[in-house]
C-alpha positions in Angstrom: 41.2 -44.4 58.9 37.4 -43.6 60.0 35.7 -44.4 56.9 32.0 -45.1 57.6 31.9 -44.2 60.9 29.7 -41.5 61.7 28.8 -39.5 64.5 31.2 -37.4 67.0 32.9 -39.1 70.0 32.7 -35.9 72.3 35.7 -37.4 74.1 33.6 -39.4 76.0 32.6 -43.1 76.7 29.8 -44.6 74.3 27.6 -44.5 77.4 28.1 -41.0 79.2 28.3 -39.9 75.5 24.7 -41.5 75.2 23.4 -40.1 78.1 24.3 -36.3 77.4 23.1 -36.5 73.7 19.9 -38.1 75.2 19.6 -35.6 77.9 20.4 -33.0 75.6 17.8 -33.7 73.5 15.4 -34.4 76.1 16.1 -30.5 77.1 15.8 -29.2 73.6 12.5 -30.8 73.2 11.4 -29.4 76.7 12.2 -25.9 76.9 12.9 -24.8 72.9 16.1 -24.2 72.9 19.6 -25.0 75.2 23.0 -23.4 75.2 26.4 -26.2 74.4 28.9 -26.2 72.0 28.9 -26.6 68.6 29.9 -30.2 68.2 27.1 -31.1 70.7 24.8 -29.4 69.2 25.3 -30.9 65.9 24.8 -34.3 66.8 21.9 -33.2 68.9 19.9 -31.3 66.7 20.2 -34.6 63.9 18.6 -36.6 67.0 16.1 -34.1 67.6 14.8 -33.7 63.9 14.6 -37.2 63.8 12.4 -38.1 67.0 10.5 -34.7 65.6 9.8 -36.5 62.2 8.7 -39.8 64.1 6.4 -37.6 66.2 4.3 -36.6 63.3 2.6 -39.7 63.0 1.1 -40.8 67.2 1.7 -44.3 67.2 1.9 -46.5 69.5 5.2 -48.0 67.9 6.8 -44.5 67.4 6.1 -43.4 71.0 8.0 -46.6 72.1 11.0 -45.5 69.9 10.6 -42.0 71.3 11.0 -43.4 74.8 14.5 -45.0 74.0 16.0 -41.7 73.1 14.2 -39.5 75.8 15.1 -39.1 79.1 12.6 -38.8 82.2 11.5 -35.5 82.9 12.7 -35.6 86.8 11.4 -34.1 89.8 13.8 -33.6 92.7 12.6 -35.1 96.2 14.2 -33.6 99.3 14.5 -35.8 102.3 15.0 -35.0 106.2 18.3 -35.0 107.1 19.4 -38.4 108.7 15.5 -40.0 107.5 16.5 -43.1 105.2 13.8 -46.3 104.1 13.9 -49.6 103.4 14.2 -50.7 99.8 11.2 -49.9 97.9 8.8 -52.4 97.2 6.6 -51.1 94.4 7.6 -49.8 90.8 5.6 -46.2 92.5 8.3 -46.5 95.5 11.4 -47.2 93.8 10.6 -44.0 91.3 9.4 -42.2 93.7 13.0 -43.0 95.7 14.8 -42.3 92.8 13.4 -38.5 92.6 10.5 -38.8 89.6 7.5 -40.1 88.8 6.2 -43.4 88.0 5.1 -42.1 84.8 7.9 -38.8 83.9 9.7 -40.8 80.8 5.8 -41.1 79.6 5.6 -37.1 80.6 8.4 -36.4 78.1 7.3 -38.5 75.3 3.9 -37.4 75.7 4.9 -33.6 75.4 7.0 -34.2 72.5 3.9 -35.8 70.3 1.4 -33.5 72.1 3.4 -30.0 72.1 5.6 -30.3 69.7 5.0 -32.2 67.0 1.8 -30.8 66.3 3.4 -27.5 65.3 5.4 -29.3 62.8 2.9 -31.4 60.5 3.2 -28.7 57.7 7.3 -28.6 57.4 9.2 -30.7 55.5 12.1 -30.7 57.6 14.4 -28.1 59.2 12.4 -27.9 62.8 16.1 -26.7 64.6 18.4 -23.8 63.9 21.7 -22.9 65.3 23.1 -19.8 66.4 26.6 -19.1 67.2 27.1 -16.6 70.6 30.5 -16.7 70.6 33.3 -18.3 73.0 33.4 -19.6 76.4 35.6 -17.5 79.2 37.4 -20.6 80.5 38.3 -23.1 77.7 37.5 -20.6 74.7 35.0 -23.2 73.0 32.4 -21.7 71.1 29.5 -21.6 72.8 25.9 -21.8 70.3 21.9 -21.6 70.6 20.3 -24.7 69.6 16.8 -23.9 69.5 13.5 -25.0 67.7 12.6 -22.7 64.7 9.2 -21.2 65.2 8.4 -23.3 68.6 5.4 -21.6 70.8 6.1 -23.2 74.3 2.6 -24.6 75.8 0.7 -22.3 78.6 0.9 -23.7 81.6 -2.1 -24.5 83.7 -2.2 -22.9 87.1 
């Protein structure tokens, strides 16, 4: 019997299924809206909300629990064929190594209480909607449209 347990398994491990609710979430909050199934979605969007709701208020201690649950914002590096270096020394080395900034978990917490959360201080709740587009040619899942109700994505500066 499951009783009080919540939350989906997803068929996955606690950590993979961890990391794609996180990264998920991290792309929801990024672009506006992503394309997954409907159980994904469903646990994603109660994340989401959430870390939306805890943006409201720019804290220091709510942008630290916003950084647990976000993902870095990555920036792929390509290297010479064959080149390879030494171990990094430096914290700016090994992130840079590893394909982002120093700073790129900061760059996704700092959109989400700049960007977006500002556009929510007058609702209540309700900040994600979900749209079914119908089933997937391989498996026949059903695909939906988790997006961000009324989200204006920020210009970018050029």
């Amino acid at each position: 019997m499951r009783h009080r347990i919540a939350g989906r398994r997803l068929g996955r491990a606690t950590d993979q299924r961890l990391a794609l609710l996180h990264n998920l979430v991290t792309s929801l909050l990024w672009h506006g809206s992503v394309v997954t199934t409907v159980a994904r979605a469903k646990e994603a969007r109660s994340i989401a909300e959430k870390l939306i709701s805890l943006a409201r208020d720019d804290s220091v201690h709510h942008r630290r629990l916003a950084r647990r649950l976000l993902m870095p914002r990555t920036r792929l590096i390509r290297m010479k064929e064959g080149s390879h270096r030494e171990a990094p020394a430096t914290d700016a080395e090994r992130a840079a190594k590893a394909g982002r900034s120093p700073s790129s978990v900061d760059n996704s917490v700092s959109h989400l209480f700049k960007h977006v959360a500002p556009q929510y201080q007058d609702r209540p709740g309700g900040y994600s909607r979900i749209i079914r587009l119908g089933s997937r040619r391989g498996d026949g899942v059903t695909l939906v449209k988790l997006e961000l109700v009324e989200y204006r994505p920020p210009e970018t500066e050029s």
